[in-house]
C-alpha positions in Angstrom: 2.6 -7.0 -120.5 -0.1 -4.8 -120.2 0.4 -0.8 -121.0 0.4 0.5 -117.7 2.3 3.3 -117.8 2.8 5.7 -114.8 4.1 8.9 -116.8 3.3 12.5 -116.3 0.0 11.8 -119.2 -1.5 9.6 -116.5 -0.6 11.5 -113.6 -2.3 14.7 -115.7 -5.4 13.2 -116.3 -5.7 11.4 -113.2 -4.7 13.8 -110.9 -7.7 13.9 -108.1 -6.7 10.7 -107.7 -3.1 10.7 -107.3 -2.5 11.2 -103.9 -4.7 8.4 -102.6 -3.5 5.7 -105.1 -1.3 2.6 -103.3 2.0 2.8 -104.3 3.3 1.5 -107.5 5.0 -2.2 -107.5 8.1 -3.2 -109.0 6.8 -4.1 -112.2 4.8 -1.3 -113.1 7.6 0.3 -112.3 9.4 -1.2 -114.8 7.0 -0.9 -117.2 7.4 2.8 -116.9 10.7 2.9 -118.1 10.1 -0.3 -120.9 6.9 1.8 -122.0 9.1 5.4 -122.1 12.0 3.7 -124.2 9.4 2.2 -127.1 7.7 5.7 -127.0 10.7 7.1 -127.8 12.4 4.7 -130.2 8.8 4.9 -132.1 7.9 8.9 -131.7 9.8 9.7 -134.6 8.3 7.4 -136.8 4.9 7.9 -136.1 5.5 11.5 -136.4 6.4 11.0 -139.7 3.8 9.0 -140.8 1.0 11.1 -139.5 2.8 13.8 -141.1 2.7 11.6 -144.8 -1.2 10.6 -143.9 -2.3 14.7 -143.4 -0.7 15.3 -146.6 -2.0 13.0 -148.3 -5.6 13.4 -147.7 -5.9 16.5 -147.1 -8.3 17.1 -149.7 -10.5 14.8 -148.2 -10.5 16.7 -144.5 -12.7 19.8 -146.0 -15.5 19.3 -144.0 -15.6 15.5 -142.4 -13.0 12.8 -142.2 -12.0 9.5 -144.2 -14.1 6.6 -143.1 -12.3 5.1 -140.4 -9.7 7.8 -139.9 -8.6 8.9 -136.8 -7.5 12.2 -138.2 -8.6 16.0 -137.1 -11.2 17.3 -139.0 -10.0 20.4 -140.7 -12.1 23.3 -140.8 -12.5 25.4 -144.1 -11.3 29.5 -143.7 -14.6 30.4 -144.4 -16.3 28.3 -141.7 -13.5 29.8 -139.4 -13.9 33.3 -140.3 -18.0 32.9 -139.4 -16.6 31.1 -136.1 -14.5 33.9 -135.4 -17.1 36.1 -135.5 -19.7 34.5 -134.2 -17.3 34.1 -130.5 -16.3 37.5 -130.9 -20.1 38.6 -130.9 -21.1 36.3 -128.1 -18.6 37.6 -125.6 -19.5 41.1 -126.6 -22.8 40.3 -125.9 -21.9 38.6 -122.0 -19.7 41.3 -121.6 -22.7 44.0 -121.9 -24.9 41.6 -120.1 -22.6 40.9 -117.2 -21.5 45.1 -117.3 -25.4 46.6 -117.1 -26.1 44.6 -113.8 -27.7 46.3 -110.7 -24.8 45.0 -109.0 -22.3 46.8 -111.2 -24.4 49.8 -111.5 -23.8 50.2 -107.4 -20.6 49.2 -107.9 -20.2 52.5 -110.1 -22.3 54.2 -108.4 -21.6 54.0 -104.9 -24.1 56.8 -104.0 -26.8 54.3 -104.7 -26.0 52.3 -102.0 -25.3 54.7 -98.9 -27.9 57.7 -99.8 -31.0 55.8 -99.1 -29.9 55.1 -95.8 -28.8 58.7 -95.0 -30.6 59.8 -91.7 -30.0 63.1 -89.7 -26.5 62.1 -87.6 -25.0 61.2 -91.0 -26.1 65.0 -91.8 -24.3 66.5 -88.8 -21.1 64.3 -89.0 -20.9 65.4 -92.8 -21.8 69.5 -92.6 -19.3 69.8 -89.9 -16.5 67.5 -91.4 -17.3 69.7 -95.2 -16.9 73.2 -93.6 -13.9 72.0 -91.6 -12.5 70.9 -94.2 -13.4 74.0 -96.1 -11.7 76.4 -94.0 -8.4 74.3 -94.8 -8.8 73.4 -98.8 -9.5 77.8 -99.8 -5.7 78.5 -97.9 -4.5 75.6 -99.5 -5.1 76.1 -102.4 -4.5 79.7 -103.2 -0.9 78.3 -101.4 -1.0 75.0 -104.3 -1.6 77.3 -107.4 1.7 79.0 -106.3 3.1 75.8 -106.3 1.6 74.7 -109.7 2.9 77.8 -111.1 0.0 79.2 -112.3 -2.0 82.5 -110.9 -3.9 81.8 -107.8 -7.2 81.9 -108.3 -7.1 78.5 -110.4 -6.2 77.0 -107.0 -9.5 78.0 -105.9 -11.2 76.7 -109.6 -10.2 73.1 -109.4 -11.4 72.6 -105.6 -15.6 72.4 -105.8 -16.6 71.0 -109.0 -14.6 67.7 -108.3 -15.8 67.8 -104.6 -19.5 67.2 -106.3 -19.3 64.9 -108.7 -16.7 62.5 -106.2 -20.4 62.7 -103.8 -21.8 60.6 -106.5 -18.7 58.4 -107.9 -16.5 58.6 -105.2 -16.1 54.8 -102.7 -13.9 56.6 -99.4 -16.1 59.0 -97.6 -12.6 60.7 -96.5 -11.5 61.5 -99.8 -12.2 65.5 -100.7 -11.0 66.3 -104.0 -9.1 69.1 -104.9 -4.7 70.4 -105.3 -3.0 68.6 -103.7 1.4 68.9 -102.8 2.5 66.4 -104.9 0.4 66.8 -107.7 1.2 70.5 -108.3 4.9 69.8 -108.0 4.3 67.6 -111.1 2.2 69.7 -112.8 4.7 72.6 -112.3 7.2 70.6 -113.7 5.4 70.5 -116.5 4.6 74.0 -117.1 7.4 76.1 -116.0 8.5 79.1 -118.0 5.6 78.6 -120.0 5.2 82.0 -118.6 2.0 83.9 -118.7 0.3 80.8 -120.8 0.9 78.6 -118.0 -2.5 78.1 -117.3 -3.6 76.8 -120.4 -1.7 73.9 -120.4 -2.3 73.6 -117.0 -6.1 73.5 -118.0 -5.4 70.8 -120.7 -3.3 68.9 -118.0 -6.0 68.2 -116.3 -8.5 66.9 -118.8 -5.7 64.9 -120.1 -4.8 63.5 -116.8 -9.0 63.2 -116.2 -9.3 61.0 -119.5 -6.1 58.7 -118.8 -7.7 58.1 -115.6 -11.2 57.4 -116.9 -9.8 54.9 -119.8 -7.6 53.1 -117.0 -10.5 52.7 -115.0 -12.8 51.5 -118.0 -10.3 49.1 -118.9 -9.9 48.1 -115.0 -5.9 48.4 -114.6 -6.1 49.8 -111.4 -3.4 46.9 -110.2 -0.4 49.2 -112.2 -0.4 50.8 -108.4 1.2 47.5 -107.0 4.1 48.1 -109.3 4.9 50.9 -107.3 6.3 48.9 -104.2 6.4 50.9 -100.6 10.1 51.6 -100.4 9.5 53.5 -104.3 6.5 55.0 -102.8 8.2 56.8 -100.0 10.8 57.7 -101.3 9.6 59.5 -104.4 7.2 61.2 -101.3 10.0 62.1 -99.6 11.9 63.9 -102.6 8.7 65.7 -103.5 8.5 67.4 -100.0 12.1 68.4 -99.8 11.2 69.9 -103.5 8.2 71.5 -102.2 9.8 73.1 -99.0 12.6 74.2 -101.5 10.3 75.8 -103.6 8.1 77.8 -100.9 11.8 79.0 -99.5 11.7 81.6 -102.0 8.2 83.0 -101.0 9.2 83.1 -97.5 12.2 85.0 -98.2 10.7 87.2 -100.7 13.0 86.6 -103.8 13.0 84.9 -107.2 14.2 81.5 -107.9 13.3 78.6 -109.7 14.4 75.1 -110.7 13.4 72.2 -111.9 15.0 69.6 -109.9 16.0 70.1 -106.3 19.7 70.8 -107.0 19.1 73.8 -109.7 16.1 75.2 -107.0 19.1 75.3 -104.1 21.5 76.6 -106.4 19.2 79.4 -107.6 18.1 80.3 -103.7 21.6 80.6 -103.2 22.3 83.4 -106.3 19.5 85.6 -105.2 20.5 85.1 -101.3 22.1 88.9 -101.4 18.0 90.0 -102.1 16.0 88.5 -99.4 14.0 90.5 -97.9 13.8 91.2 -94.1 10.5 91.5 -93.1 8.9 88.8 -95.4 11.3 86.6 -93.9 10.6 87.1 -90.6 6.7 87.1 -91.3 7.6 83.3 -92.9 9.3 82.2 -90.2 7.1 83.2 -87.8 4.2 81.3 -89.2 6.2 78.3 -89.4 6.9 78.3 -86.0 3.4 79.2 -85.1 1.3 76.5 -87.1 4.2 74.0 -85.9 2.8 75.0 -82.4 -0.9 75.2 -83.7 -0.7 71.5 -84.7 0.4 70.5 -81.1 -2.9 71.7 -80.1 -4.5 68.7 -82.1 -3.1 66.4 -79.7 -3.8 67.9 -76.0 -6.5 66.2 -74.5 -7.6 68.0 -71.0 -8.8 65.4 -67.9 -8.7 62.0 -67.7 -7.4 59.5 -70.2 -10.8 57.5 -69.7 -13.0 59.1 -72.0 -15.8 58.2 -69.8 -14.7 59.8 -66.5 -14.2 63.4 -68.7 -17.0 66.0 -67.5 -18.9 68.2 -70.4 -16.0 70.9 -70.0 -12.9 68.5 -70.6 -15.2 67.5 -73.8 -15.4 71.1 -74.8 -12.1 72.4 -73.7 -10.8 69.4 -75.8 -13.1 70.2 -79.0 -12.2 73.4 -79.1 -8.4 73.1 -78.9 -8.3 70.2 -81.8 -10.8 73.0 -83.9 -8.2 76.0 -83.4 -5.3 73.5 -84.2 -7.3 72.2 -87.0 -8.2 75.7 -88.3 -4.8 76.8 -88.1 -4.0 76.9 -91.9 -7.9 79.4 -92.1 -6.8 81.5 -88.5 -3.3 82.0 -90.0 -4.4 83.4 -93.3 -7.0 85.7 -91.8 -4.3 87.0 -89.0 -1.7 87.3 -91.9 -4.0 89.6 -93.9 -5.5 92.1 -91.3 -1.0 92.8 -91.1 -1.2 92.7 -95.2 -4.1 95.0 -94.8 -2.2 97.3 -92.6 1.0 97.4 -94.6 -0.6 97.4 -98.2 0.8 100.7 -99.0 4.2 100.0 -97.6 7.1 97.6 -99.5 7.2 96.1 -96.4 6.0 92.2 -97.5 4.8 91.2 -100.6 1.1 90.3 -101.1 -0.6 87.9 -103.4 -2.4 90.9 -104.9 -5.6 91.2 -107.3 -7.8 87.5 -107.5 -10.7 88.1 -110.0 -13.7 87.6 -108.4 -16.5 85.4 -109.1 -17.1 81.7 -110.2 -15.4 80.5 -113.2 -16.3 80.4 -116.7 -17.3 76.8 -117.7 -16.1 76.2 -121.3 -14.1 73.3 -123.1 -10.1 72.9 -122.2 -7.9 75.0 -124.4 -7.1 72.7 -127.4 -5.0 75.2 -128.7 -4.4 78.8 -128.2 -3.9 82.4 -129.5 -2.5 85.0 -126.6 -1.3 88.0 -128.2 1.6 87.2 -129.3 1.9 83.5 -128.3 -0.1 81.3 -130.2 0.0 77.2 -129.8 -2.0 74.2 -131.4 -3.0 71.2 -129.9 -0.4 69.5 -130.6 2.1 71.7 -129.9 0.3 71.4 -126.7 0.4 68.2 -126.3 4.4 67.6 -127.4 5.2 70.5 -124.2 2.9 68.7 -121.3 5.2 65.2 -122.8 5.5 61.9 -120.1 3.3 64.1 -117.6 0.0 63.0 -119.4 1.1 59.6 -118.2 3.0 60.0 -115.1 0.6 62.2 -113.5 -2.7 60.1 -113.4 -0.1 57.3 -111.6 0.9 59.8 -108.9 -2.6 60.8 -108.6 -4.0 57.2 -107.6 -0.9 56.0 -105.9 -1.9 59.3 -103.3 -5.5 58.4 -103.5 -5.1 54.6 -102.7 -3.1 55.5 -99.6 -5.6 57.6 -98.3 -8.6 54.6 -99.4 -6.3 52.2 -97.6 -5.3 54.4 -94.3 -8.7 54.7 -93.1 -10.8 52.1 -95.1 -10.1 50.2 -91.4 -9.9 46.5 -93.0 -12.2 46.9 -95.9 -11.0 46.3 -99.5 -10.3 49.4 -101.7 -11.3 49.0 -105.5 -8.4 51.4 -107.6 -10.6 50.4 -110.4 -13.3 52.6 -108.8 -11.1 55.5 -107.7 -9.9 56.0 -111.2 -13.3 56.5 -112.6 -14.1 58.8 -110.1 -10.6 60.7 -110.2 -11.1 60.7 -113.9 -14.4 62.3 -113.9 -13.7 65.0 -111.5 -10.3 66.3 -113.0 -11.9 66.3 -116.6 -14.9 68.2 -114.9 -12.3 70.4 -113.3 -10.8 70.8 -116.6 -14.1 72.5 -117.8 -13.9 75.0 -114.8 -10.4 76.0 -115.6 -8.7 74.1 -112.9 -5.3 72.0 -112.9 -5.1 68.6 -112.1 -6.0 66.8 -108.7 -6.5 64.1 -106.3 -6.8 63.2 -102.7 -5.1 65.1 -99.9 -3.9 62.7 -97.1 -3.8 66.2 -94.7 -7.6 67.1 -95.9 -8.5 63.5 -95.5 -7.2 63.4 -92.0 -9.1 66.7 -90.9 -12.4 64.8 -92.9 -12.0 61.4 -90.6 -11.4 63.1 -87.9 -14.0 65.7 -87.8 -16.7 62.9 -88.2 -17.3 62.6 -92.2 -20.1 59.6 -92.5 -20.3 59.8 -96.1 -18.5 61.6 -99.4 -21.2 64.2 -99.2 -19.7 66.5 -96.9 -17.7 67.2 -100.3 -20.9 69.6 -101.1 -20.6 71.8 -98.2 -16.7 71.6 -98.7 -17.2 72.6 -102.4 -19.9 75.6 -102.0 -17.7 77.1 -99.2 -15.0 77.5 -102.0 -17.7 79.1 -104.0 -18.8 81.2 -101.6 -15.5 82.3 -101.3 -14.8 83.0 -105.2 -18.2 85.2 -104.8 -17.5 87.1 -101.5 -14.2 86.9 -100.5 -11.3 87.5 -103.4 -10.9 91.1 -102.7 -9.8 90.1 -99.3 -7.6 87.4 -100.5 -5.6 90.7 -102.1 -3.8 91.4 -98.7 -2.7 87.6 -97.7 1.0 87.7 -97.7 3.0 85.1 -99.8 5.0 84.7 -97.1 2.5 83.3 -95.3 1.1 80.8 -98.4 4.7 79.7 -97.9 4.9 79.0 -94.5 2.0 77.2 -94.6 2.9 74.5 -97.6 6.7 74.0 -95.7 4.6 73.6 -92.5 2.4 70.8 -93.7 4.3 68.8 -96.3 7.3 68.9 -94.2 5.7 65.6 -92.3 5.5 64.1 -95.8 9.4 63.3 -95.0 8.9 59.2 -94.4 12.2 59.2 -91.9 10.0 57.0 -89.9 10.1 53.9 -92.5 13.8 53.9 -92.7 14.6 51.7 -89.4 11.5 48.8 -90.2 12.6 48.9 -93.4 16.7 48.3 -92.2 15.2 45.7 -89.9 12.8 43.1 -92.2 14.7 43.4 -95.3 17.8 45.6 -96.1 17.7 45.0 -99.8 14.3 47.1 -100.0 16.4 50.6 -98.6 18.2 50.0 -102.1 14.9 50.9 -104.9 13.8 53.5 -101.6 17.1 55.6 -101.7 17.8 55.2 -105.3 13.9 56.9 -105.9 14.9 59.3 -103.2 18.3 60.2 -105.4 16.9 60.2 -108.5 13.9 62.4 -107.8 16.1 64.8 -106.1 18.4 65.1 -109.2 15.9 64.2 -111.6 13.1 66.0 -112.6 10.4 64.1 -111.0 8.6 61.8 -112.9 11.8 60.8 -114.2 13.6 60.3 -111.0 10.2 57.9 -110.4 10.1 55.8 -113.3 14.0 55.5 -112.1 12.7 53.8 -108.9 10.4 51.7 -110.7 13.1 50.2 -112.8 14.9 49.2 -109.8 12.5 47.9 -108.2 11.5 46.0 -111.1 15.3 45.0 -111.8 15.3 43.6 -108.6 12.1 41.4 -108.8 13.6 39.7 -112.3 16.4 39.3 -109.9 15.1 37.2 -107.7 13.0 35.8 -110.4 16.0 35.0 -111.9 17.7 33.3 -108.9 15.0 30.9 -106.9 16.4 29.5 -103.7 17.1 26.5 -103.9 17.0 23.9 -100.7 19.5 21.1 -101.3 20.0 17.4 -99.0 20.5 14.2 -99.0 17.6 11.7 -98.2 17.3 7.9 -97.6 14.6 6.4 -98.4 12.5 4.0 -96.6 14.6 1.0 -97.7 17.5 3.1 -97.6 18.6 4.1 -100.9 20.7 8.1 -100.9 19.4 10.2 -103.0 19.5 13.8 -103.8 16.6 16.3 -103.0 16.4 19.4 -104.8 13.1 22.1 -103.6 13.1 25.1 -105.9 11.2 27.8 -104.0 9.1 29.3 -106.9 7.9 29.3 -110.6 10.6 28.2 -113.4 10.1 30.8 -116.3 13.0 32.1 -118.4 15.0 34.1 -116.9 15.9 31.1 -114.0 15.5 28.0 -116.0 19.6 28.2 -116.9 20.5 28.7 -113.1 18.2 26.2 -111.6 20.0 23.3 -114.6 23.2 24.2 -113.8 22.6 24.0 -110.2 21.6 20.7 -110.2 24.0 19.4 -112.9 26.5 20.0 -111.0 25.4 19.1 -107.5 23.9 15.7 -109.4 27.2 15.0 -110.7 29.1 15.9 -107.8 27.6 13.0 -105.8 26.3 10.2 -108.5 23.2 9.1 -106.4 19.0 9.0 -107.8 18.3 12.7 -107.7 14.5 14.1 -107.1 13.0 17.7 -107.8 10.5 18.9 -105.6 8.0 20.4 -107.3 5.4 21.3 -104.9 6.6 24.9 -104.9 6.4 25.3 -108.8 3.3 27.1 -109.7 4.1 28.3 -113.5 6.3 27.4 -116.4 6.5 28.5 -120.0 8.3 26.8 -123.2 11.7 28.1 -122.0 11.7 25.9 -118.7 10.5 23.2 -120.9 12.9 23.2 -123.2 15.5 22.7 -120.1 13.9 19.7 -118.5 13.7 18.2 -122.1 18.1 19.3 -122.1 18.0 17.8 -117.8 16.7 14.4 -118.6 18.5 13.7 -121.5 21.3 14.4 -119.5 20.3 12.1 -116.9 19.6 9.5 -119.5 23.1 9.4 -120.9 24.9 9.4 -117.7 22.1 6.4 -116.7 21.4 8.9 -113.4 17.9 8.5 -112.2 15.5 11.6 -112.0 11.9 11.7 -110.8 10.2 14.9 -110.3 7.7 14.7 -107.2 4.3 16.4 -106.7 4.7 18.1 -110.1 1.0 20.0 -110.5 -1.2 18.5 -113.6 -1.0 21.8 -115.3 2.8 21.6 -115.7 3.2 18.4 -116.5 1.2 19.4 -119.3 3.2 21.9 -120.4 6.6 19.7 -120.0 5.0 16.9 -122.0 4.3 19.4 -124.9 7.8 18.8 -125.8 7.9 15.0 -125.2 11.0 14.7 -122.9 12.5 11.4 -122.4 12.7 9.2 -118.8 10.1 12.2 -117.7 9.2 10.3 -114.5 6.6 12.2 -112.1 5.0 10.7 -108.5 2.8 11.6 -106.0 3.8 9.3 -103.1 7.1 9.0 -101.8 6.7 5.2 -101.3 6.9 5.2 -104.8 10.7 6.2 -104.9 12.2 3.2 -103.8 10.4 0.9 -106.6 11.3 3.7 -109.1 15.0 3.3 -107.9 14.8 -0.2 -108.2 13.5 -0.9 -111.7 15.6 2.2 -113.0 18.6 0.1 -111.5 17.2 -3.2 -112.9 16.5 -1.5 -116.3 20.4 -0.5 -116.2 21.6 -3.5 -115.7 19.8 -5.5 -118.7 20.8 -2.7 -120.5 24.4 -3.0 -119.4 24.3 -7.0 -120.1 22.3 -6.3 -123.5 25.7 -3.9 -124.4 27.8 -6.7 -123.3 26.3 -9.4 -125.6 26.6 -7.1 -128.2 30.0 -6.6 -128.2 30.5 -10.1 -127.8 28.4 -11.2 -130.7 30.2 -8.6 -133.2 33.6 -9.5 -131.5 
C-alpha cells in the first residue's frame, strides 16, 4: 500500500489546498491510522540511530557532509560568529534605510506636511483659537503650580516653550501643551514637603518624564496605553478630580492642609476647620457658583435651531455669549484682582502675592543642588522623585491620546508620535524651569471649538504667556487664591466620569469591578500606586478569561449517522488554559463514550504548554481506543503540535471526512481487538 498519509504534516504543507480536496475514502483512511502506528512503533528507533550516526561522524560535518549522507551540515563557531554578524549589520543597515525615508521624515515631522498648504483662513482660525486659548492657559496655570506645589510663576514657565516646539512635532492640531490637572496632582505627589526645594525636583521631573517619553517613542511602545483599559481609565480620572477639588478646598477656605492621599487631605481639612476664614470663603464660593453659571453661557444659542434661518445678530449675540463663557476662567481673574487690589492692605483675603517678572532663565535641569542649607545630588534626586519618573510619562499620554482620539473625528492617532512630541516639549520645558506637562482636554475643547486649523495656533497661545511674564506679573500680585481655587474645583469637577457608570452596568458588569477598585485605590492610595492597582486587576482579569475559554459543547450526527461529540473552544490555548480545556473534555469524552472532534477554527495561537497537553489528550484517547480528530486546525499550529510528535494526531478539513475517519478508526479497532484475541489464544 502506498504511503498516503493524511496527518497534520500533509495538511501543513498542503494547506491552500485543503479545503477544496474530495473527501478522503475508506482506505486512505485507514492508512492513516496503519501509517501513524509504524511511525510510532519506529520513532524511537530511528531516533536513536540518527542520534549514533551524528556522533559518529561528526568530525566529518565541519564544513560539508559524508558522500551520500542525508545529514545536516554543521556549521563551524567561527563561520557562525561571522554569520552573526554579518545579519546583525544587514538589518542595521535596512533599519537606517527604511528610518531616513521622506515618508518617515513627514511622519516625524508633521509640520512638513500641513505648512505648505497653509493659506490665510487657516491663519484666522488659528490666531483666534491661540489667543482664546491664551486667555484660559495664564489663569490656569498660575492655579496648576498651586496644585503642583511649587511657586506660581513656574505654572507660567512650562506653558510656551512646549506650545512651540509641539507646532513642529505635534500630529492633533487641538492639542496645546502646557499644566495640566492631573499631571500636577502627580507631580505634587512627588514633591511634597520637599519644601522650599520643591521646584528643583519639580524641574528634573520634567526632563525625566521628557526623556522616558522620547525613548518610548524612539523605541515605538506607544501600544502600553491599551493596557490601560476604559473602566481603569476613568476611574483613576475620577479619583484625581475628587483629589484635586479636595486640595483647592483649602485655598478656598483660606487655611492650611495637606495630604497625600484623599483620606489624610479630608482629615487634615477637618483639623484646621476652627481657622477658615470668612471672607476668602465666601470670595471661593462665589466664583464657583459664578463660572458654574459662566459655562452655561457656552451652550445658549439665540434664534432658530436652523443655523441657516439665523440673522447676522443671532450669529453675534451667540459668538459673543460662547466668548464671555469661554473667557470665564481670564474675566474671573481680572474681576477677582481689581477686589484684591482694593483690599491689599486689609487681612481681608489672601493674595497669591510677589511673581518675578520677566521670561525665564534657560539653563540645564538641576542635576543636583546646593540651597543654603539643603544640599542634594543627583541621585539623591533621583531616589526622592521614585516610580513617578515612570508613572508620570503613562498618565501623560493616556490624557493626550484621549484628546487625539476625541476629536481626531475617525482618523487614526499614532501614540508613537505623541510621545516624541510630548517628550521634546517637557525636556524643552525642563530647560525653561517648568514642571511636567501634557494635553488639557478643557484647553483642547476651547481650541476645536474656537476654529484651530492647525497646531500653530500654539505660537500665539505661547507668546501671550510671554507677554504676560513681561508685562503682567505685578498684577498677578493681587489675584486672590481663593479665586485660583475656585476655578480648578470649577473645571475638574466635570472630570467625575458618573456618566460611564450605567453603559458600563449595562454591556458588561464585570468591567465596574477594575473601574471601582482604580477608583478605591487611588482614593486611598497615593496615586500612581492606587493606578498600577487598577492595572493589575484589570490584567488579573484578562489571564482570567485567558485562563477559562468558553467552551461550546453538543452532540452531532454525522451524515451517515454516527454521534459524536463537538467540542469549539472560543480562543487561543496557551498555558494558563491548556489544564482546564483537557479536563473539560476528558471528562465530557468519558461521560458519553462516542468519536469526539475539537473545533479548532477559533484557535489562533499555541505555545509548547498546549502541546504538551494534546500530546497527554491523545494518548489518552488511544488507550481508551476513543476516536479524536481535530477539525480546521490552522497550518501554523499543527506545526507547533507536531513538534512533539503526538500519537493518532488526526486533523481534516472537510466534514465529509468524519464519517470515513469513524469508520476505519472502528475497523482498525476491531483487527486490533481480534489480533489481542489470537494472541491470547496462541500463548494459552
Amino acid at each position: 500500500m502506498s504511503r498516503r498519509r493524511i496527518s497534520a504534516h500533509k495538511m501543513a504543507s498542503d494547506a491552500s489546498g485543503r479545503h477544496n480536496a474530495a473527501a478522503i475514502g475508506e482506505e486512505e483512511a485507514m492508512a492513516t491510522y496503519y501509517m501513524m502506528e509504524y511511525d510510532h512503533d519506529h520513532r524511537d528507533e530511528d531516533n536513536a540511530n540518527h542520534h549514533a550516526a551524528t556522533n559518529g561522524h561528526h568530525h566529518l560535518q565541519k564544513g560539508y557532509p559524508k558522500g551520500g549522507s542525508s545529514q545536516s551540515v554543521l556549521v563551524g563557531n567561527d563561520d557562525n560568529s561571522g554569520s552573526r554578524i554579518q545579519d546583525a549589520t544587514n538589518w542595521i543597515r535596512e533599519k537606517a534605510r527604511k528610518s531616513f525615508t521622506k515618508k518617515v521624515l513627514y511622519k516625524r515631522l508633521p509640520v512638513l506636511s500641513w505648512l505648505p498648504r497653509y493659506n490665510g483662513q487657516d491663519a484666522v482660525g488659528d490666531l483666534v483659537a491661540g489667543i482664546t486659548v491664551g486667555l484660559t492657559v495664564i489663569p490656569q496655570s498660575l492655579a496648576y503650580a498651586n496644585i503642583a506645589g511649587v511657586p506660581t510663576q513656574y505654572g507660567l514657565y512650562g506653558s510656551f516653550l512646549g506650545c512651540f516646539l509641539y507646532i513642529i512635532f505635534g500630529s492633533c492640531k487641538d492639542v496645546p501643551m502646557g499644566p495640566t490637572a492631573i499631571v500636577s496632582l502627580l507631580t505634587f505627589q512627588q514633591v511634597q514637603n520637599l519644601g522650599e526645594v520643591a521646584f528643583y525636583y519639580a524641574i528634573l521631573l520634567c526632563f525625566f518624564v521628557g526623556c522616558v517619553e522620547l525613548l518610548m517613542g524612539i523605541l515605538g511602545l506607544g501600544f502600553v496605553i491599551d493596557f490601560i483599559s476604559g473602566p481603569v481609565s476613568s476611574g483613576f480620572t475620577s479619583a484625581a478630580a475628587l483629589i484635586i477639588v479636595t486640595s483647592q478646598v483649602k485655598d478656598v477656605m483660606g487655611i492650611s492642609a495637606s495630604g497625600n492621599t484623599f483620606i489624610k487631605n479630608w482629615d487634615s481639612l477637618f483639623r484646621a476647620m476652627d481657622n477658615t476664614r470668612l471672607w476668602d470663603t465666601v470670595l471661593g464660593v462665589s466664583c464657583i457658583v459664578v463660572l458654574l453659571l459662566m459655562r452655561l453661557l457656552t451652550m445658549v444659542n439665540v434664534g432658530p435651531k436652523d443655523d441657516m434661518e439665523k440673522t447676522s445678530t443671532h450669529r453675534i449675540i451667540n459668538k459673543t455669549l460662547w466668548l464671555i463663557g469661554t473667557s470665564r476662567n481670564a474675566i474671573l481673574v481680572i474681576v477677582c484682582g481689581f477686589i484684591g487690589y482694593w483690599l491689599d492692605n486689609t487681612d481681608t483675603i489672601l493674595l497669591t502675592g510677589s511673581i518675578p517678572a520677566g521670561l525665564p532663565d534657560i539653563k540645564v535641569p538641576p542635576f543636583g543642588f546646593n540651597n543654603g542649607n539643603q544640599t542634594a545630588t543627583f541621585t539623591e534626586m533621583t531616589s526622592t522623585l521614585g516610580t513617578g519618573i515612570i508613572i508620570l510619562p503613562l498618565v501623560a499620554l493616556l490624557e493626550d491620546i484621549a484628546i487625539c482620539k476625541a476629536f481626531s473625528n475617525g482618523k487614526p492617532v499614532d501614540a508613537t508620535q505623541e510621545l516624541l512630541a510630548m517628550g521634546i516639549c517637557n525636556i524643552g520645558n525642563s530647560f525653561v524651569q517648568g514642571f511636567p506637562g501634557s494635553g488639557s482636554l478643557s484647553r483642547s475643547a476651547v481650541n476645536n471649538s474656537s476654529g484651530a486649523r492647525t497646531p500653530l495656533g500654539g505660537l500665539y497661545t505661547g507668546l501671550l504667556v510671554m507677554l504676560s511674564l513681561l508685562f503682567l506679573t505685578p498684577l498677578f500680585y493681587y489675584i486672590p487664591k481663593s479665586a485660583l481655587g475656585a476655578m480648578i474645583i470649577a473645571a475638574v469637577i466635570f472630570m467625575v466620569e458618573v456618566h460611564v457608570v450605567i453603559p458600563m452596568w449595562k454591556t458588561k458588569k464585570s468591567d465596574l469591578i477594575p473601574g471601582i477598585g482604580t477608583f478605591v485605590a487611588c482614593l486611598a492610595l497615593p496615586l500612581e500606586i492606587g493606578i498600577l492597582v487598577g492595572i493589575g486587576i484589570n490584567i488579573l482579569f484578562i489571564l482570567y478569561h485567558a485562563a477559562r475559554p468558553k467552551i461550546a459543547i453538543e452532540n452531532q450526527v454525522t451524515p451517515e449517522g454516527v454521534e459524536y461529540l463537538l467540542l469549539t473552544p472560543d480562543r487561543c490555548l496557551i498555558f494558563p488554559s491548556v489544564d482546564y480545556v483537557r479536563n473539560l473534555v476528558t471528562k465530557h469524552s468519558i461521560k458519553q463514550a462516542i468519536p469526539v472532534v475539537i473545533d479548532c477554527s477559533h484557535i489562533y495561537g499555541a505555545d509548547f504548554t498546549a502541546a504538551k497537553v494534546i500530546e497527554c489528550i491523545t494518548q489518552d484517547f488511544t488507550a481508551r481506543k476513543q476516536p479524536l480528530f481535530f477539525y480546521n486546525l490552522k497550518p501554523s499550529i499543527v506545526a507547533i503540535f507536531n513538534g512533539l510528535q503526538p500519537k493518532d494526531f488526526v486533523v481534516y478539513y472537510s466534514e465529509h471526512e468524519l464519517d470515513n475517519l469513524i469508520r476505519a478508526h472502528k475497523k482498525l479497532t476491531e483487527e486490533s481487538k481480534l489480533k489481542t484475541d489470537i494472541s491470547i489464544i496462541t500463548t494459552g
